[in-house]
C-alpha positions as CSV (number, residue, x, y, z in Angstrom):
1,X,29.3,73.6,26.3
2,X,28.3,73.9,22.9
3,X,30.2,72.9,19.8
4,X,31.1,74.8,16.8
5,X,30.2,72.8,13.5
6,X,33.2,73.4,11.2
7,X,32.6,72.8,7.0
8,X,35.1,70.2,7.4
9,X,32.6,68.0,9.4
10,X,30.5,67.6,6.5
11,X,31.4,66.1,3.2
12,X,33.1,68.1,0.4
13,X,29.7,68.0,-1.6
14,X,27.6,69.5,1.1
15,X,30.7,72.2,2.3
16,X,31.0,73.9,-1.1
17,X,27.1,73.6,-0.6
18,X,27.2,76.2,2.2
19,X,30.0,78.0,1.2
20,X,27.8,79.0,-1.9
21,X,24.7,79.5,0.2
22,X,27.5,82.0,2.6
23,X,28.4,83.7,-0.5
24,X,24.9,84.0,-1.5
25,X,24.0,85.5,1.6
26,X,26.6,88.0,1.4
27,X,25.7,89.1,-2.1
28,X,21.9,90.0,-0.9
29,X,23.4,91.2,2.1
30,X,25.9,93.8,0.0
31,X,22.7,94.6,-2.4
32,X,20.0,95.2,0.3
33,X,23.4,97.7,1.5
34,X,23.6,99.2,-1.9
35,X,19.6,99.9,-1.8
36,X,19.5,101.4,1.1
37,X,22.6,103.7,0.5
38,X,21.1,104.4,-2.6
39,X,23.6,102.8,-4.9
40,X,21.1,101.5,-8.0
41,X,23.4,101.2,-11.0
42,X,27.5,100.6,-11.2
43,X,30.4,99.1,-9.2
44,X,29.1,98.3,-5.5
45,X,25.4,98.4,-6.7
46,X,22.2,96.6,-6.4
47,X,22.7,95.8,-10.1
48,X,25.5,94.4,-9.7
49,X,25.2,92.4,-6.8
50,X,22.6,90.9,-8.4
51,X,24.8,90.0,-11.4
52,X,26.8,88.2,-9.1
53,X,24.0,85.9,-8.1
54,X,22.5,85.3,-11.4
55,X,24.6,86.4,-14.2
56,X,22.2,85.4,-16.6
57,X,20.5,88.3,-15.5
58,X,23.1,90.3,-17.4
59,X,21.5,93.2,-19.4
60,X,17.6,92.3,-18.3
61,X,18.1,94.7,-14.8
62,X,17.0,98.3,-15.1
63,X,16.7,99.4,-12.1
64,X,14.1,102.4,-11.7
65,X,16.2,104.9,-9.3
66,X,14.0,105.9,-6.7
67,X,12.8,110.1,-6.7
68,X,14.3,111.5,-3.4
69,X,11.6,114.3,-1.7
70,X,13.9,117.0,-2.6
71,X,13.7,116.0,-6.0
72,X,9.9,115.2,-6.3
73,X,8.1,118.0,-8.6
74,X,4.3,117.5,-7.9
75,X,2.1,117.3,-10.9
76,X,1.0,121.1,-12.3
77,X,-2.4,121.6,-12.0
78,X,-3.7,121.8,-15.8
């Protein structure tokens, strides 16, 4: 039988330790979500999960929104 590890088995430096790294994880978790969905700038968005994680970051993302094929125009030939 195997035994569950619970944060309160370890001391109360190395539990907030993994509860950040947990929050972390669900933060890239939510943006790699966003980029997949789409979801580049605003409320739910890669930029803004990534906010989250580094707010420093504040103001230096600018994110360059993929082209979808339907909206690809193909260079005119000069």
């Amino acid at each position: 039988m195997t035994e569950t590890t619970q944060t309160t088995d370890y001391s109360d430096d190395q539990a907030a330790q993994i509860n950040q790294l947990q929050t972390q994880q669900m933060l890239f978790t939510q943006a790699l979500k966003a980029a997949v969905e789409g979801h580049w700038t605003g409320a739910g968005s890669v930029e803004a999960f990534l906010y989250a994680l580094d707010p420093g970051m504040q103001g230096t993302v600018t994110p360059d929104v993929p082209i979808t094929e339907s909206e690809y125009e193909p260079p005119k030939a000069g």
